[in-house]
N, C-alpha and C positions, 0 to 999 in steps of 0.2 A: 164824505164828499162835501156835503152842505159848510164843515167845517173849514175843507180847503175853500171852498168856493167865496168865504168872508175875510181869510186871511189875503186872497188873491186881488178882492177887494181893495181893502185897506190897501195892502202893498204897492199896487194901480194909483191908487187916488194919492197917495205920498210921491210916489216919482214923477207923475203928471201933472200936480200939482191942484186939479180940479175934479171933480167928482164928472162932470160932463167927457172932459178928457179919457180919464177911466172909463164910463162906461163906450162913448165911440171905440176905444180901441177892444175892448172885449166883447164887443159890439151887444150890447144889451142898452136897457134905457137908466138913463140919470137915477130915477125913482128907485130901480133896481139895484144899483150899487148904494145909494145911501142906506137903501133897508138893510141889504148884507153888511154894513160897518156898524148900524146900529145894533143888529142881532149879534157882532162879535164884542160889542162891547158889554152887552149886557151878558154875554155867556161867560165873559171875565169879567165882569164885575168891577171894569175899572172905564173912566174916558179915556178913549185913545186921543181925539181931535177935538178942539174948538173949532166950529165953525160961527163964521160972521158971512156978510151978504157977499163982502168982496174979498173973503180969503179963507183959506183952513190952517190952522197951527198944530202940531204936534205939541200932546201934553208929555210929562217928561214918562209917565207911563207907556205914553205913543211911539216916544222917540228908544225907550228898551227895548220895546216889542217889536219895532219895523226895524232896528239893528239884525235881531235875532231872527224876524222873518228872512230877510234880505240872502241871509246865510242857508236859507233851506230854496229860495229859487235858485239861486246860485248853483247851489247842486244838483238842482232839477237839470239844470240848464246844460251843467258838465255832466253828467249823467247821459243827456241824449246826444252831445257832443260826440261822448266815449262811445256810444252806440251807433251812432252815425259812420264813426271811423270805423269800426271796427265789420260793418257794413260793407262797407266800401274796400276796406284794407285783408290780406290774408290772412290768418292767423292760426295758431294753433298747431294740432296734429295733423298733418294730411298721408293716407297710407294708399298707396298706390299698389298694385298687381298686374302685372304683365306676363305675355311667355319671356322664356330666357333668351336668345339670342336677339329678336327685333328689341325687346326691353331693354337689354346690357347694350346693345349699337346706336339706339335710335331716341330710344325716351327715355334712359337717363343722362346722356349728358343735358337734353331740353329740360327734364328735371330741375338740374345741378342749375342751368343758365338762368331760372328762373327762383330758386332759393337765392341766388345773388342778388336778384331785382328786391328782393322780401326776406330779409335777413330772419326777420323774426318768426318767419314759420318752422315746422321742425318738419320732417322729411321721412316717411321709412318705406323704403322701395323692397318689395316681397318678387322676384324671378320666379317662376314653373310652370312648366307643361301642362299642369292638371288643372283643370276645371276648377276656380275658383269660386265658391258662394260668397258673392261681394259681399250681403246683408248680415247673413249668420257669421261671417270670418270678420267683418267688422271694416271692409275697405271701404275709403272715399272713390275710387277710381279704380277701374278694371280695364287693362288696354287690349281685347277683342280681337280677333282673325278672321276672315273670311264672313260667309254667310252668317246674316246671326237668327237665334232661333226667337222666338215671340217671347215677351216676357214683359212684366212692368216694370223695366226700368231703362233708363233714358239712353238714347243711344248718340253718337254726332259723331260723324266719319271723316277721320283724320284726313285720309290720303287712300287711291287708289291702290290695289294689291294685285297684282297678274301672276296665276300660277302656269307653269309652264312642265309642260312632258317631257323631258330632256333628258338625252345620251351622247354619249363620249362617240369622238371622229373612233377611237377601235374598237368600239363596240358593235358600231355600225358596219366595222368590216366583217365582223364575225355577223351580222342578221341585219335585214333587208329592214328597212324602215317602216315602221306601219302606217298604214293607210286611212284606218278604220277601226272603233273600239274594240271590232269583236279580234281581232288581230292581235289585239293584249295578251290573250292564254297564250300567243306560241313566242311572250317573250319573257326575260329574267328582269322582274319588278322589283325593285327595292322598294321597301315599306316602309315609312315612317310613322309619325303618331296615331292616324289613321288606318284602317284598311283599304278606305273607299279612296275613289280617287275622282274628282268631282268635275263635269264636262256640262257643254249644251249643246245639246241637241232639236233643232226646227224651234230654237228659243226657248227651250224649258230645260230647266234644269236636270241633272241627271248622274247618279252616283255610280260609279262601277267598281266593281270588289273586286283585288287586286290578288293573284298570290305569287309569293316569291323564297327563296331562300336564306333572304340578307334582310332584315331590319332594325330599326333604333328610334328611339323617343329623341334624336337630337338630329338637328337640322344641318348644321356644320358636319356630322360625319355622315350624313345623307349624300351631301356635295361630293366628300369626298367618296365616296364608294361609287358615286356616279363619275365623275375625274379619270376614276382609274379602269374604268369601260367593266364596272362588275352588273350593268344589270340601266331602265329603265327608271326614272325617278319623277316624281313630281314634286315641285319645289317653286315657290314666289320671285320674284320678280329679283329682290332684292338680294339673294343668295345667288344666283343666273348671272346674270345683267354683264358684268363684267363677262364670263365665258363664253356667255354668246355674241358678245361682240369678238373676241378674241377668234372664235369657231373653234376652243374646244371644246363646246358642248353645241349640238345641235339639238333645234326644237322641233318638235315632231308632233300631228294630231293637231294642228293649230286652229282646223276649221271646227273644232269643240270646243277651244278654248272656252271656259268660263268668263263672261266680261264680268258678272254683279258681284265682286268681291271687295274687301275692302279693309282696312283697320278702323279699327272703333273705338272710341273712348266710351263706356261705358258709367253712368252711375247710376243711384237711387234716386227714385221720384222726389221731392222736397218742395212742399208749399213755397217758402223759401229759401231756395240754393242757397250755399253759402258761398262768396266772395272767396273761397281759395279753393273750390270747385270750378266753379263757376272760369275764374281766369285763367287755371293750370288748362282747363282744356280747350280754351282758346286761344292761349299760348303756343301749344302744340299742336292746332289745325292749323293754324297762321305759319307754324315755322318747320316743321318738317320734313315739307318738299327738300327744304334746302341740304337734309343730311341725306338725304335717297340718292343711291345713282342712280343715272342716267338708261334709259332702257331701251336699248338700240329697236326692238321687235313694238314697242307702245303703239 
């Protein structure tokens, strides 16, 4: 260090042209940088500068050495340039995990629209149902459903999620609507990834274990087996939406409805975020309302 600190010297007092110059801008005193140009020259063993009262000369020893120094600030210099950008810019691998159908509808085209912005990042979007370990499976991003459980790692909420109780206009003719959770046991539940089926009640939360004859890990053949009047379903805003405005699904148990849900972008703690964290998910809190439809019952 004491070695850079004489070369920094010198190289100062050659481009400024004075030793006073020099030390103002590195803000030390005069006395200070002449000492550090005498201790590098004595440490090579050559004079680098004449000095007189009213000038300094580079000896030709002077003028090899601040060539060769010049070359190494230089690269200091692009060095934190390249770090600066790279700071600022995307870069890299960035691997994402989402469930499958809101991931395949919603956040990968926002994906795709934002690889266009930042050509030179590389992209690899992972689909599934199952409980991903962001940490141990190696993801930047985890895109989150509903309530999330405590954990240490960073959460920021895309967009709103409304799950909704919903049955087909001939389902409803074959059984009377219910009223009230406990009313559930005397109807035909479809199950999806869940058992529980998640409500509030006097404002606190509250799970109810469903049981039925008909279930599936898939959301899309949820809709349809509710569609076709085989049974009760709970299902998000986003799969609904359209049939409840249509009316042919009706929502039912509305005064449980769940309000605290939501989509999440999910990552790892990082002293320092990186720049293609950091922007994909503000990318996609800023732009997603605009793929969601519209939710007649909001």
């Amino acid at each position: 260090m004491q070695h850079w600190s004489r070369i920094e010297a010198f190289v100062e007092v050659v481009r400024l042209g004075t030793f006073s110059a020099a030390a103002r801008h590195l803000k030390v005193s005069t006395s200070h940088i002449s000492r550090l140009v005498s201790q590098l020259e004595n440490q090579l063993g050559v004079q680098l500068l004449y000095r007189t009262t009213r000038q300094i000369r580079l000896t030709d020893a002077g003028t090899t050495y601040v060539e060769h120094c010049r070359h190494l600030f230089d690269g200091l210099r692009d060095a934190e340039q390249a770090l600066s950008e790279l700071q600022d810019k995307p870069n890299g691998l960035l691997k994402l995990t989402s469930a499958t159908t809101f991931g395949e509808r919603f956040i990968a085209p926002l994906v795709n629209d934002f690889q266009c912005l930042h050509p030179q990042l590389d992209i690899h979007l992972h689909f599934t149902n199952r409980p991903v370990e962001l940490i141990e499976e190696g993801y930047d991003i985890a895109i989150r459903m509903g309530v999330l459980k405590d954990s240490s790692l960073i959460a920021k909420r895309l967009c709103d999620r409304r799950e909704y109780i919903v049955g087909s206009q001939s389902y409803f003719r074959q059984a009377p609507r219910p009223h009230t959770l406990g009313e559930l046991n005397q109807h035909r539940c479809l199950i999806g990834s869940r058992p529980n089926w998640l409500f509030e009640v006097n404002g606190q939360r509250r799970e109810v274990r469903v049981e039925g004859r008909w279930s599936a890990n898939s959301g899309p053949a949820l809709l349809d087996a509710a569609l076709k009047g085989l049974g009760l379903a709970q299902l998000p805003d986003y799969y609904v939406g359209p049939y409840l405005a249509s009316g042919e699904l009706v929502a039912v148990l509305e005064p449980f409805r769940h309000h605290d849900t939501a989509v999440w972008a999910v990552y790892p703690r990082h002293r320092h975020l990186s720049p293609k964290i950091r922007q994909l998910v503000d990318y996609l809190a800023a732009n997603i309302d605009s793929l969601l439809p519209n939710n007649p019952l909001a």
